[in-house]
N, C-alpha and C positions, 0 to 999 in steps of 0.2 A: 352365585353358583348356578342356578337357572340359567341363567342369560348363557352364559359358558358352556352350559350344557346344550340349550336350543343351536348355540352355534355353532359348535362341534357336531351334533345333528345331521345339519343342513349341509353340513361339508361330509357326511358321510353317511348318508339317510337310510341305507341298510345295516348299521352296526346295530345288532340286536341289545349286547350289552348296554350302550349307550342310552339307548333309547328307554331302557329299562330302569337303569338309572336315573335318569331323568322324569320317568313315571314314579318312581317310589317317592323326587325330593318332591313333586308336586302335590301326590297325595300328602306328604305331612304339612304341606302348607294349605293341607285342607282345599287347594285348585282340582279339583276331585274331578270337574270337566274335560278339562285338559289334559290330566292324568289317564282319564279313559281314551282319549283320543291316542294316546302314544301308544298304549296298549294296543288297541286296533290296530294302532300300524303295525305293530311286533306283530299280531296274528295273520296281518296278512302279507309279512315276509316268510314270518314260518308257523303255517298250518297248525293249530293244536299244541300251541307254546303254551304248556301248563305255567308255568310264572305268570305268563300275561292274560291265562285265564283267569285265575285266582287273583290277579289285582286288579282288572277289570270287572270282577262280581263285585269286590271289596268297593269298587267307585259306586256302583251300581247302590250296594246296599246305603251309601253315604247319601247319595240322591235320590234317595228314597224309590229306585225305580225295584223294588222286592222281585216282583214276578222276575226279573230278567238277571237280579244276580243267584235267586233259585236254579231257572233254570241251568246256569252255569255249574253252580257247586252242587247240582245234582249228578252232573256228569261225572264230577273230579271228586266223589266223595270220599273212594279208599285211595285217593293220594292228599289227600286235607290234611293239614298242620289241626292241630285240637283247636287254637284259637279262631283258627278258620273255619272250623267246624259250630263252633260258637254263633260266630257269626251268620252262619246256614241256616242254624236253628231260629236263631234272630227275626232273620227275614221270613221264615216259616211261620213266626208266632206275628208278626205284622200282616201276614195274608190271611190270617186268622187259620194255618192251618196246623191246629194245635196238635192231632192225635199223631202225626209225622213229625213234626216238634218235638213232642214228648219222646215219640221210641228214639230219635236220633241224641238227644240231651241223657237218655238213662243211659246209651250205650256210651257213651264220652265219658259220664260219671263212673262207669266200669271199667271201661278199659286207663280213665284218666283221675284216679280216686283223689288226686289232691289238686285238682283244679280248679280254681274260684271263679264263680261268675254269678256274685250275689242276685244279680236283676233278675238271671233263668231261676236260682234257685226260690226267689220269691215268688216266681209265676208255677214249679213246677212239683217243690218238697214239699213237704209238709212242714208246722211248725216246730223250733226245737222240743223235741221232748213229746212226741207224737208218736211215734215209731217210726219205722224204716222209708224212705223216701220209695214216690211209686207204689204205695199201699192201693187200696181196693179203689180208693177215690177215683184213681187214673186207672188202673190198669186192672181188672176183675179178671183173673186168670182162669177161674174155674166158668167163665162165660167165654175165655178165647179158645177155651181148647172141648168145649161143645162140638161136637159135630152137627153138620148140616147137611138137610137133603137141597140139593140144588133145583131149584125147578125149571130150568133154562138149559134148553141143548144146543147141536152145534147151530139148529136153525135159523138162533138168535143172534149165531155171531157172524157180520157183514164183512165179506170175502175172506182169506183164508184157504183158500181150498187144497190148496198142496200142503200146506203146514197141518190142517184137519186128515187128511190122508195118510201123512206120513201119525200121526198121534193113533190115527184109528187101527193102521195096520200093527203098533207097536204096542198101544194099550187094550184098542175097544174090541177088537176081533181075538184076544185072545180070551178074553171075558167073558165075550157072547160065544166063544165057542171052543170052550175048554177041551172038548173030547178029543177034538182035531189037531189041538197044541199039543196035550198030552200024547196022545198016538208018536209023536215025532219027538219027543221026551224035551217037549219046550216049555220051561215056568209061565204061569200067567203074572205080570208083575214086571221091575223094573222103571227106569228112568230116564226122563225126558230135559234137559237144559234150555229156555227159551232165554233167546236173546233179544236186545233190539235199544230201539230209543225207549224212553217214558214214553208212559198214555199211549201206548200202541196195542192193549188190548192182551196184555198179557195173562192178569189174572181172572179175567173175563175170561179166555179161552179155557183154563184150569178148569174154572167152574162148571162150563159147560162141558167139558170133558165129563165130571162128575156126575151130570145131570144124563148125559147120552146114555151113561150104563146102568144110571138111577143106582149109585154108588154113594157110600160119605163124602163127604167133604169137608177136611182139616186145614184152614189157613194158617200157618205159622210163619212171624216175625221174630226180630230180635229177641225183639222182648221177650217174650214166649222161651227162648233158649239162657241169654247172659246172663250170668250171677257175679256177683264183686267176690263172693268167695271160691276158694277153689275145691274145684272137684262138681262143683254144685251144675256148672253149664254142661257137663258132661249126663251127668245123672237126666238132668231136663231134657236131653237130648233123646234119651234113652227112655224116658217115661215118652216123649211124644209118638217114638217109633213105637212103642207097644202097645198104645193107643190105637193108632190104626193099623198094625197085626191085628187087634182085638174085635176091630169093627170093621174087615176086610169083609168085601171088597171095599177097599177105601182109596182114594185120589189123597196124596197127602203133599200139598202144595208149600211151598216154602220160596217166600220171596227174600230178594235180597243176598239172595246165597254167594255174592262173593265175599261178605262179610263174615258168613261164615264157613266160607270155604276157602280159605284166601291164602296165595302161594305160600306156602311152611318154608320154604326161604328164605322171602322177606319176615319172616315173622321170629325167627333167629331161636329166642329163646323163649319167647312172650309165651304163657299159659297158655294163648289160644291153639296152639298146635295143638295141646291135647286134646281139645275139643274137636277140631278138624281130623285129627287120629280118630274120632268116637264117631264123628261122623262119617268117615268111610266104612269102620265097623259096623254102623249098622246098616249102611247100604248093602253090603255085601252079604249081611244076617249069616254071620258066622254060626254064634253060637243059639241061632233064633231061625225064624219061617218068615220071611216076605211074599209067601203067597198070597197073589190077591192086592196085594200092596204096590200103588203104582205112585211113584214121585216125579210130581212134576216141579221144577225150578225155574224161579228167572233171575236174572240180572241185565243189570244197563253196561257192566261193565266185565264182559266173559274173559277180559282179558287177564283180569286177577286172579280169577279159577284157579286153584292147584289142579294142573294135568292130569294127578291120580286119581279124580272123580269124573275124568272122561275117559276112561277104562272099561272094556265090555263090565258086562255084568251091574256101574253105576251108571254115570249120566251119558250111556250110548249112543245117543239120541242129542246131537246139539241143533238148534233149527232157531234161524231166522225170523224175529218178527217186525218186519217191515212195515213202515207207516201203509196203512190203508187204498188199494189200488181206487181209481175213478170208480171200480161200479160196486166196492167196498165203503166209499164214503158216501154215495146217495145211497147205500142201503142204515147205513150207522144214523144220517140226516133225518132217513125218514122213520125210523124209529123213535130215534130221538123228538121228535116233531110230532109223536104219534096222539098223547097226550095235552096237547097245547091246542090253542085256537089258530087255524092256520088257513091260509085258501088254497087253491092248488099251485102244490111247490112243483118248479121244475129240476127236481132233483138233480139231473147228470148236468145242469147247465151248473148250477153250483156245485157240486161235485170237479166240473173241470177247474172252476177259477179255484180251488182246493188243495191244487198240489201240495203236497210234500206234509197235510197235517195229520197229527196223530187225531186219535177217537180222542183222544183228553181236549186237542183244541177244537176238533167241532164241535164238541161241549160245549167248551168257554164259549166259539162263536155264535150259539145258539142261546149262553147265556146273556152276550152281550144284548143282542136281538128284543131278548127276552124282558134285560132291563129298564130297555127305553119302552116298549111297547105297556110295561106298567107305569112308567113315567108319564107317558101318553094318557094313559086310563085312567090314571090320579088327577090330570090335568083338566081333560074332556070329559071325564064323567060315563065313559064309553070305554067298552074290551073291540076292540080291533084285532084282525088276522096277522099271524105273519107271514108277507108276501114275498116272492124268489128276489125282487127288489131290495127288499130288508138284508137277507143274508148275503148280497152280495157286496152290498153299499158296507155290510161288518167285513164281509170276508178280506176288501180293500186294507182294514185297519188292523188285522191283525197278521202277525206274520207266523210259520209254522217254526216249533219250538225244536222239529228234533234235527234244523241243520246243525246246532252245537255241539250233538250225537255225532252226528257227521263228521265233522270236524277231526274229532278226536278220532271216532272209529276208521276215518280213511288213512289214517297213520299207522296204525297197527295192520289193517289190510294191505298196506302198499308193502310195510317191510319188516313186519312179523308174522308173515305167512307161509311157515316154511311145511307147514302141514296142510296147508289148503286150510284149513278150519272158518277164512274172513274169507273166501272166495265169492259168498252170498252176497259181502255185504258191496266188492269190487264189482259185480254183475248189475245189482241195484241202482249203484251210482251210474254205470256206463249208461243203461238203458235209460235213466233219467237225462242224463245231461244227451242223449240224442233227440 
């Protein structure tokens, strides 16, 4: 059947169907190489073929290459099959990165209550006859919903400058300067939607939003909101909003938000409308005061959003967070670098061989750097510098994570833009590819 299949192919090497075909008989034959290869090819007849994403992670996670089937079903998360979700989490718990593990596994087990995946549930329940799965072990709720003073402002965050602009004119000058809003009978409060790839510095900017007006700050995740029983994710909703009503001025950040804000369309009958219904409620702070109260959101994927929270009065404010410009990443470089043994870096020079990376991979590039140079020290008996040679010779090997952003998001910009909304992201790309 292969064979038939490769040669029908070859005789007609743009049939997507075919091709697909042919990548799923391979994956069960465990050709898991070859299978990603077909894949690829389907993605680069049509741009952002969710099928060919999600079986190309699927090879990905088989060949152990984790970071890179992450990257993929991070993209595609609120269009994941649960099993595929599974397998998200999988590679998540192979990268060792457990606490995004965890909240993506307790919200499957929520929304997918009779799902077996005895391998997650030994790495993530408790034992039978314990109590409830997700107890204090993993998840200490009365420590997530602490507030925090942030001590970092915009100073700290490297470029940005139109996107800090437009947040200072909608958040921070109405803070600093009540008397002048109110004269013109304008709320201090309100809400911001950041968009963009991963690791682009989103919840970073929250924070420092926080810190600029020396404000709370409430980070909320899933977790923090889903409950398996009903009624209960509405209530948590509604306890987080009165939280920071309570401790206004407060930034109350909430990641993730197309999960929980996510088109009441697709979602038909599913209990979560009501909770998307609870959260518009309390944007709106019908029967309550949101003064003082400023939410900021992100997601990787704004295209889920239900519309009704981009309505004045909630998320008014949608903006772009674009991977990091050249003199955005030698400032992120050199902080990052700030701390470490280093000799004089030529920042902008590695800054340019940098295109297209988030602040998450000049991290990782910084980590890689980082590893050999204690490899080194273990070896030789000696701490050595790191030199603009080192980050360049890493910058070569790694590549930036958020073309797969792209990907997806030049599909929705090209022909689901009938409101202008992805025009930022059409602008971005033009300028890059000249």
């Amino acid at each position: 059947m292969i064979d038939a299949l490769k040669e029908a192919v070859s005789l007609s090497p743009d049939n997507i169907p075919l091709r697909i075909s042919l990548a799923e008989l391979l994956k069960k034959e465990d050709r898991f190489t070859e299978a990603s290869a077909e894949y690829k090819e389907v993605l680069q007849l049509s741009y952002g073929h969710i099928e060919a994403q999600i079986g190309l992670a699927s090879c990905y996670y088989a060949l152990n290459q984790f970071s890179a089937a992450i990257i993929i079903y991070e993209q595609l998360e609120q269009k994941l099959r649960a099993e595929d979700q599974l397998t998200y989490v999988r590679a998540l718990v192979k990268e060792n990165n457990m606490s995004r593990a965890a909240e993506i596994y307790q919200t499957i087990s929520v929304l997918n209550p009779f799902l077996l995946a005895p391998d997650l549930d030994e790495i993530f329940k408790l034992p039978a006859g314990s109590g409830s799965p997700f107890e204090e072990d993993l998840f200490d709720e009365d420590e997530e919903m602490l507030m925090e003073k942030p001590d970092i402002n915009f100073s700290d965050v490297g470029g940005m400058e139109s996107i800090k602009k437009e947040i200072a004119n909608k958040i921070i000058h109405p803070i600093k300067n009540p008397e002048v809003y109110k004269a013109y009978g304008k709320k201090t409060g309100g809400g911001i939607l950041l968009y963009g790839p991963p690791g682009c510095g989103k919840t970073f900017l929250a924070k420092a939003t926080a810190g600029e007006i020396s404000a709370n700050f409430m980070n909320i995740g899933l977790t923090d909101i889903l409950d398996m029983w009903i009624g209960n994710s509405e209530k948590n909703l509604h306890e987080v909003f009165e939280n920071a009503r309570y401790h206004a001025p407060c930034v109350l950040f909430i990641d993730e938000v197309d999960a929980l804000g996510a088109s009441r369309s697709d979602l038909k009958q599913s209990a979560m409308r009501h909770t998307i219904n609870q959260f518009l409620a309390e944007m709106d702070g019908i029967d309550t005061n949101n003064e003082g109260v400023l939410i900021l959101a992100a997601t990787n994927a704004p295209w889920s959003v239900d519309s009704a929270f981009r309505r004045p009065g909630r998320f008014d404010r949608v903006l772009f967070v674009p991977p990091p410009d050249e003199k955005g990443r030698a400032q992120i470089l050199e902080t990052l670098l700030k701390n470490k043994p280093h000799a004089l870096i030529d920042y902008q020079k590695v800054a340019g061989v940098t295109a297209e990376f988030s602040g998450a991979d000049l991290q990782a590039l910084i980590e890689r750097v980082t590893d050999h140079k204690i490899e080194d020290a273990l070896a030789g008996g000696s701490i050595t510098d790191i030199t603009t040679k080192d980050l360049l010779a890493a910058a070569k090997l790694q590549k930036p994570s958020t073309r797969e952003w792209f990907a997806t998001a030049r599909n929705y910009a090209l022909y689901g833009n009938e409101s202008g909304q992805y025009s930022d992201i059409l602008e971005y790309m033009n300028k890059k590819n000249k």
